[in-house]
N, C-alpha and C positions, 0 to 999 in steps of 0.2 A: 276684385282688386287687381287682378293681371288681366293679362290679354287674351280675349278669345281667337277659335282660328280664323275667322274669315275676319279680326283688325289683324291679325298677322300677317294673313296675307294681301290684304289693302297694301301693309304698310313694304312685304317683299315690293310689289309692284311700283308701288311709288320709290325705293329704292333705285329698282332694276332697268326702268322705262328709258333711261338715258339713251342707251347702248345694248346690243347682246353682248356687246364683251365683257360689259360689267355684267352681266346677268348673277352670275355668283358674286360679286363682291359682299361684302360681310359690312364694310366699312364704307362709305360713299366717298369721291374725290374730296377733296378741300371747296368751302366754298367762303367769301368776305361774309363775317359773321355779322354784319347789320345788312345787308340784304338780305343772308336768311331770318333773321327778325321780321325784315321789311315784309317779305313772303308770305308767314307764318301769321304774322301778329298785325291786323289789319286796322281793324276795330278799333272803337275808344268805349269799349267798358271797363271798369275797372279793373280786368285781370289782364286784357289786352295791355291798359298802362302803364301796367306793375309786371309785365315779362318784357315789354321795352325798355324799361329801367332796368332791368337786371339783366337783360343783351347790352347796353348801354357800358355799364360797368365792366362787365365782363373783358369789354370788347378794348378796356383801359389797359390792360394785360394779353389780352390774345386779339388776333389779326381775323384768323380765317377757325371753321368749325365743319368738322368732319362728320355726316350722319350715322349711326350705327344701326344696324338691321335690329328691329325691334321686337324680336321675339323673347321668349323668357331666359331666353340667354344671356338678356343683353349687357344686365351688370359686369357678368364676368368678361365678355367679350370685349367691351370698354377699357376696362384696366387691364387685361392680358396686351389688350392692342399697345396703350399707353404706356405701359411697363417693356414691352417687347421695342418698341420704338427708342426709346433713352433706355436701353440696357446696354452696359460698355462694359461688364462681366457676370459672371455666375452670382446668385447669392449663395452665401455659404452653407444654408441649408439644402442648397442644389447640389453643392460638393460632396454632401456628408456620402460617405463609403455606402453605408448601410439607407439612403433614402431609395434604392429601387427593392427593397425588401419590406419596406413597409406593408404593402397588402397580405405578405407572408406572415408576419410577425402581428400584425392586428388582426387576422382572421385565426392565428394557433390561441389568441385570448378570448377572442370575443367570437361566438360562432354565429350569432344574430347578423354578421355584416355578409354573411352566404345570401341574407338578402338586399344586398344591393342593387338596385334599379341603374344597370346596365342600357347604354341607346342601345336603340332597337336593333338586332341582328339575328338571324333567325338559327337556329342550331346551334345555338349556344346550352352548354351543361354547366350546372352550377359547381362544378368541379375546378373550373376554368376561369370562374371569378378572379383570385388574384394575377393569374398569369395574365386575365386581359387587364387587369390594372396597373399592372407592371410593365405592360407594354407602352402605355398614357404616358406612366411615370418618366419612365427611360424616352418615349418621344420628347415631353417639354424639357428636359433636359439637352437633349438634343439640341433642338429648336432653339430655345435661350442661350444657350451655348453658342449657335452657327452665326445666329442674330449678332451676339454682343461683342464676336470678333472683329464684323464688320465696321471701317473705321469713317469710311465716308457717310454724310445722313443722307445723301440720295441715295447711294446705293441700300442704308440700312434701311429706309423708306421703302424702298423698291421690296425688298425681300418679307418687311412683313406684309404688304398688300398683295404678296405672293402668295404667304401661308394663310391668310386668311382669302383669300378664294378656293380653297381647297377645303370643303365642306370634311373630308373624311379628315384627315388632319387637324381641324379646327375644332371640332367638336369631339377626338381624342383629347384636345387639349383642355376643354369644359370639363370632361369627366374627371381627368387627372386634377384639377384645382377643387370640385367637389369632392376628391377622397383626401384630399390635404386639409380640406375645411372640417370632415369629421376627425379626421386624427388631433388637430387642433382643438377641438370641444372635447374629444378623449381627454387631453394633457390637462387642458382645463377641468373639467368633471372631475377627476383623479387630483390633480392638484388642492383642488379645494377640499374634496374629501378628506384628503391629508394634514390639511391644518394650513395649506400657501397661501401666501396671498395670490389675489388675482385679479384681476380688471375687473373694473364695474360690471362692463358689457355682460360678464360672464355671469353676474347673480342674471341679468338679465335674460338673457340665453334661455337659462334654465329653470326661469320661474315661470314660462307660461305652461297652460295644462296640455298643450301639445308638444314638449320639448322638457320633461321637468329631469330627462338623461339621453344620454348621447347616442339610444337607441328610439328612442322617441323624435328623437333630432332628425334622424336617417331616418324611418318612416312615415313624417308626420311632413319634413321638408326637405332634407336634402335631396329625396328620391324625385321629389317632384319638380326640383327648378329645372327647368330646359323644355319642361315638359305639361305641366299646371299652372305653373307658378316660378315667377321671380324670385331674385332678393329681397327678402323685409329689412331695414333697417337696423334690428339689430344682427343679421346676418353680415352686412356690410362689416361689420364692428372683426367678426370670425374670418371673411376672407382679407381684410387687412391685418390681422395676427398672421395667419396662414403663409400669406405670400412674404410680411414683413416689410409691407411697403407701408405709406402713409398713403392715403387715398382720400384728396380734396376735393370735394364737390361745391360747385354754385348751384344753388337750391334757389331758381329762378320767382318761382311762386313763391318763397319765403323774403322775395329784396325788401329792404327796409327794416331787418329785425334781424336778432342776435344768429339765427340758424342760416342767413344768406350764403355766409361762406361755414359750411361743417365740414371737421376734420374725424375720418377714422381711423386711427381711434385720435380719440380729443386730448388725449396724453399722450403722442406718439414719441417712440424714441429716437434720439439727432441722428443716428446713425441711419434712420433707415429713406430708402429714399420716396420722391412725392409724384403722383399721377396725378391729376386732373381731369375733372370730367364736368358734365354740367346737364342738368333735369330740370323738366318740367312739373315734376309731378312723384319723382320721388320713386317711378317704375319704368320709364324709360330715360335712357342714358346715351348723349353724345360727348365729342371730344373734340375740346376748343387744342387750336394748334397756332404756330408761329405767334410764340411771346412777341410781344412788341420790344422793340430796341433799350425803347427807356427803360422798361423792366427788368432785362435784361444786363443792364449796366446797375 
């Protein structure tokens, strides 16, 4: 279902090949999003026809389409990018006193997250787990913070395609949104056990026989995306709880039926705000940019 390494690294290269200065880029420059159609989508079989129509559409609302490095990151990468780009403050989750003590306070409950699949670093003691997740923590804090002060969009522009060529930084900030996504299925799990209500997502979450608790969650998936495996679907549903954004996708291979445009979550609340992204397939993820003026208005 996800990506092996050598399409992984097909797809760095095809990235990368521009320029060596883009060689790290995470994000590729902007490009007119019906020439990348035109590119991509050559053919007239039917699936060719049907991701032109829904570049077509798309392209009613957005101008240009930024590609994103397509490794098993890439979900998060997308919406951190998206979210980081129109961030004009903290969310308030990000304020809370007590969110750089998370990894403290959910490893004195739960001793099973001693195993969390930490990237790769060598000489690491499992002693050191929440201190290195507290470091995650306190960086996208940071980071969202530095970003959302910034009032000009070239310069905010400018500064996240700064953080995201910065491999070590970028993928601190992956791990810090996967231990947000398990604290999230925590509250959930707990919540439901207690009698709350909860999102649909949530029976969903936890009814398959690899995920049926929020330690099965961590090592059945959470351990593995960046690294095995992607986002599924209804993970999508967990990292839009998590961050508290809505997170819209055009679901290109779905044009013409009710799932072309899906919202996660599909009950989201007014308050929270909306990212954009756009797939082929439901496991790798780009990001359509510059709304169109009408839209706009």
């Amino acid at each position: 279902m996800y990506r092996d390494a050598e399409e992984i690294e097909r797809e760095k290269i095809l990235l990368c090949e521009t320029s060596s200065s883009e060689h790290k880029l995470s994000v590729a420059p902007e490009i007119d999003i019906m020439e990348y159609c035109r590119k991509e989508w050559r053919g007239n079989t039917p699936v060719a026809k049907r991701m032109r129509k829904g570049y077509e559409a798309v392209a009613q609302k957005f101008a240009s389409i930024r590609r994103v490095r397509g490794d098993n990151y890439c979900a998060l990468r997308a919406t951190l990018f998206q979210a980081l780009s129109q961030a004009t403050q903290l969310p308030s989750w990000l304020q809370s006193e007590d969110f750089t003590m998370l990894p403290e306070n959910l490893l004195s409950k739960y001793d099973w997250i001693k195993q969390w699949q930490l990237k790769q670093k060598l000489g690491r003691k499992m002693g050191e787990i929440h201190d290195e997740i507290k470091e995650y923590l306190i960086l996208l804090r940071k980071k969202w913070k530095n970003i959302s002060e910034i009032k000009g969009p070239i310069e905010k522009q400018e500064a996240c395609d700064k953080l995201f060529k910065n491999e070590e930084e970028e993928y601190s900030l992956y791990e810090a949104l996967k231990f947000l996504m398990l604290n999230t299925a925590i509250e959930l799990y707990n919540d439901d056990k207690n009698g709350r209500r909860v999102p649909v997502f949530s029976w969903l979450l936890f009814a398959r026989d690899t995920s049926s608790n929020p330690r099965q969650l961590m090592h059945n998936h959470l351990n593995h995306i960046g690294h095995s495996g992607g986002l599924e679907q209804v993970e999508m549903f967990l990292l839009a709880y998590a961050l508290q954004y809505t997170i819209q996708v055009y679901r290109l291979y779905k044009y013409s039926t009710d799932e072309f445009i899906t919202l996660y979550p599909n009950d989201p609340e007014e308050d929270w705000p909306v990212v954009t992204l756009i797939t082929e397939d439901d496991r790798h993820y780009n990001i359509p940019v510059r709304m169109c003026q009408e839209t706009m208005l």
